[in-house]
N, C-alpha and C positions, 0 to 999 in steps of 0.2 A: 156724193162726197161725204155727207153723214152717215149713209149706211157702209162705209169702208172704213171711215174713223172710227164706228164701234165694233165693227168686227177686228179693227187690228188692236183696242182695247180688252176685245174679248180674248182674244191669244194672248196676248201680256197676262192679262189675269190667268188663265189657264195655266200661260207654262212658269208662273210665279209662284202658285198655287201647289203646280206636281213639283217643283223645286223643295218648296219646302217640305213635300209630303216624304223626298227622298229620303230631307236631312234629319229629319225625325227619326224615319224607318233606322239610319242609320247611326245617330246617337244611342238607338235601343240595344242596337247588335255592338256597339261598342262596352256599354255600361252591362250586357250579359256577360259579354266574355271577360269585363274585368271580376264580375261578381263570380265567374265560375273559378279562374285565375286564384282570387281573395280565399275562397274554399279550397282550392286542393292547395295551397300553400298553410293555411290551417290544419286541413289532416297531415300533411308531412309533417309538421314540427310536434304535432301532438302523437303520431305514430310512434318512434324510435322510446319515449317517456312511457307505454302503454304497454312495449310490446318488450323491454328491457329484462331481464331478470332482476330480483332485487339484488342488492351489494351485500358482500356476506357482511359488512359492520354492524348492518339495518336487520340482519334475517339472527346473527349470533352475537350473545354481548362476548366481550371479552374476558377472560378467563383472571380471576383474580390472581396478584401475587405470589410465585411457587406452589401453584395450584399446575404441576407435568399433567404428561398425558398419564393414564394408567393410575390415578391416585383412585383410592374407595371411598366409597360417599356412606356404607353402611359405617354405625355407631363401634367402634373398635376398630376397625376396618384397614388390612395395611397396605402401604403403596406396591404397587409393581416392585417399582424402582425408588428406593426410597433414601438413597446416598445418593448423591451430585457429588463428582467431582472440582470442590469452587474453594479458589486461595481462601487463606485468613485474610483480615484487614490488618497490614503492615504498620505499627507504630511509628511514627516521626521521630521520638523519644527528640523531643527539644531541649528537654529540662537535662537531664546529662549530658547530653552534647555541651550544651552550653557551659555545665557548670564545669566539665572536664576542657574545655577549652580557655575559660578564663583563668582554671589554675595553673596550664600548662602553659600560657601567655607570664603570668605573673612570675612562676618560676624565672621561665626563659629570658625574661626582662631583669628581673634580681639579679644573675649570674651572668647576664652582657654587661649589666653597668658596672657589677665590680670589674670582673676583667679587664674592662677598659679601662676603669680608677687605676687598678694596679701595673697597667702598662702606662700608662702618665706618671707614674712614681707614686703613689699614693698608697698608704698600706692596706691592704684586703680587710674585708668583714670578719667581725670578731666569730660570726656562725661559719664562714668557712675556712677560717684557721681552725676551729674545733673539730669541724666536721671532716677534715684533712690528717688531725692527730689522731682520732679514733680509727679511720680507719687504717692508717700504718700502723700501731699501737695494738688492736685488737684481732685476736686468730678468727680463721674465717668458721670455727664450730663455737664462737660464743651466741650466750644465748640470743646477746640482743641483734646480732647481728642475721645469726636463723629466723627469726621473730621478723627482723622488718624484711629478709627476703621472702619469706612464703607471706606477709601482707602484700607485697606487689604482687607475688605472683597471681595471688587471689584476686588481687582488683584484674590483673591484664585477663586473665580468665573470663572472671565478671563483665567486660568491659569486650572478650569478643563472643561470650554466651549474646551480649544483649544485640551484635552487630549482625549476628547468623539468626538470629529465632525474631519472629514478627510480630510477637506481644499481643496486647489487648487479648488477652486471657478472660474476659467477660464480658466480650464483644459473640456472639455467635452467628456465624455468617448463614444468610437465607438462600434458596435455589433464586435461579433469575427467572427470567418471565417464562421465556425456555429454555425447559429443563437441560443438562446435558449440553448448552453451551456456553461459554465461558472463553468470553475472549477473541470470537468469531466474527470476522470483519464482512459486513454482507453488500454488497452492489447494489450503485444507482441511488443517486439521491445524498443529499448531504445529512450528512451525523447518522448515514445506514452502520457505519461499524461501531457506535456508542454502546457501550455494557453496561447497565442499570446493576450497579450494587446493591445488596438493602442488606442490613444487619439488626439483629435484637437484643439489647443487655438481657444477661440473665438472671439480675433484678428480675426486670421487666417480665422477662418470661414465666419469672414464678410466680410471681403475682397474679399473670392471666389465668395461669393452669387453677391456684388455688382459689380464684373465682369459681373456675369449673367443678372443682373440688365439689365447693360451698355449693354447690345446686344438688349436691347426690342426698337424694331423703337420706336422713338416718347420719349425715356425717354434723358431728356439733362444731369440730374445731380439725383446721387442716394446717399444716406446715408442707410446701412442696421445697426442697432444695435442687433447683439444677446445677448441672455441669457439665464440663464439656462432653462427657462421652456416657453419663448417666445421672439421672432424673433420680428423687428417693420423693417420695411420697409417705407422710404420715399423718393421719385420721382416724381422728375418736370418734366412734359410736354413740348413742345415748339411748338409741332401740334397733329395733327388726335387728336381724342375725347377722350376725359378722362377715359369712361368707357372700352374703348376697351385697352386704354394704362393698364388699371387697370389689368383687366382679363389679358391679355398677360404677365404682371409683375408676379400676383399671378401664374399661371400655369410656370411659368422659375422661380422663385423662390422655388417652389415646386418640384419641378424636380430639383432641386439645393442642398434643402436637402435631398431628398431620394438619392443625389448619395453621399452625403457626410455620410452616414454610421451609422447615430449616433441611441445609444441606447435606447436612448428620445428622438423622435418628441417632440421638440416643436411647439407650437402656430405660428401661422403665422398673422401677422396684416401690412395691405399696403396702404397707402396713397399717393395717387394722385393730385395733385394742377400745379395751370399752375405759371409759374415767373411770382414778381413782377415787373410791371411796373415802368419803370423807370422816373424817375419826370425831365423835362429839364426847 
């Protein structure tokens, strides 16, 4: 009876023993395949990041303002295409509007309230009993009468010059990012049809140029005047020859507007002269 009790001991131990040797073997084979699992899901997500092209943002910077295609990078150097077709900036003109509407307010209010007095019975303005005698009274070739018709006509003139033409006269409009389009509504995405404006006073622009000026050896004192459709450039010499201070100004003045952007090349005109002598 004791040699059966330990052998049915011995098989318990035995097959307790191969049990667990099972569930080891097979916690191994679970904990490989999740480790292999962990790795290829690893190289997938690091794949697609490795194997990408770069984005052209990262590979090209972006091109400065009215910097088209086709502009020259050499010192003088001129554009392809070097007029954009791109509006002026449109004046508000607030200040006349206003001031021509508050006096055509005040008239119109002046001559409703007589009229009215004088239909309640009340007698007229002593200015429009006057201004009623002179004109029954006066022939239509006196002087003062031609005098104040050709002052209105001038103002109505005046008054539809400023309503037809878009002002800011020293405003100078720049190319947009890209060149040659102006007003171009593009797909996909919100504010894709927005038109980046940009403008320069020509203050401002002569000022930069006559910096550029001031870097040419040989120039003592520069005056640039811009305008709308031509540059004058004027610089005194103090040494080295005339002709070369010349050429050197025109080639950096040149290269001065092509980096300022504008939509209209102007003319470019430079003169060169040495100071006057001083008289002792």
């Amino acid at each position: 009876m004791n040699t059966g009790q330990a052998n049915e001991g011995r098989a318990d131990m035995d097959a307790s023993q191969a049990n667990e040797g099972r569930a080891g073997v097979d916690r191994a084979d679970a904990d490989r395949v999740n480790l292999e699992k962990t790795n290829a899901d690893q190289r997938t997500r690091q794949s697609p990041s490795a194997s990408a092209p770069p984005s052209p943002s990262a590979s090209a910077s972006p091109p400065a303002y009215g910097a088209g295609a086709g502009t020259g990078t050499g010192t003088g150097s001129k554009d392809r295409n070097p007029s954009v077709r791109v509006r002026r900036f449109w004046s508000v003109r607030r200040v006349p509007a206003g001031i021509v509407a508050l006096v055509l307010a005040a008239v119109a209010g002046l001559l409703l309230y007589d009229v009215a007095a004088v239909r309640s019975g009340r007698p007229a303005m002593r200015w429009r009993d006057w201004l009623a005698d002179q004109l029954a009274t006066r022939p239509l070739d006196d002087a003062w009468v031609m005098g104040g018709a050709g002052l209105l006509a001038v103002l109505g003139v005046w008054m539809v010059v400023l309503a037809l033409t878009p002002g800011l006269r020293g405003l100078l409009p720049m190319r947009p990012p890209k060149a040659g389009v102006e007003g171009a509504a593009g797909g996909g995405g919100a504010g894709a049809g927005a038109v980046v404006r940009a403008g320069i006073d020509r203050t401002s622009a002569g000022l930069v140029l006559r910096d550029r000026a001031m870097e040419v050896p040989g120039v003592r004192a520069a005056r640039v005047d811009v305008g709308r459709r031509r540059i004058r450039a004027r610089a005194l010499a103090h040494f080295r020859d005339l002709d070369e201070v010349r050429a050197d100004l025109d080639a950096a003045l040149h290269e001065g507007i092509r980096q300022l952007g504008l939509a209209r090349r102007p003319a470019l005109s430079v003169h060169v002269r040495r100071p006057a002598k001083s008289k002792r």
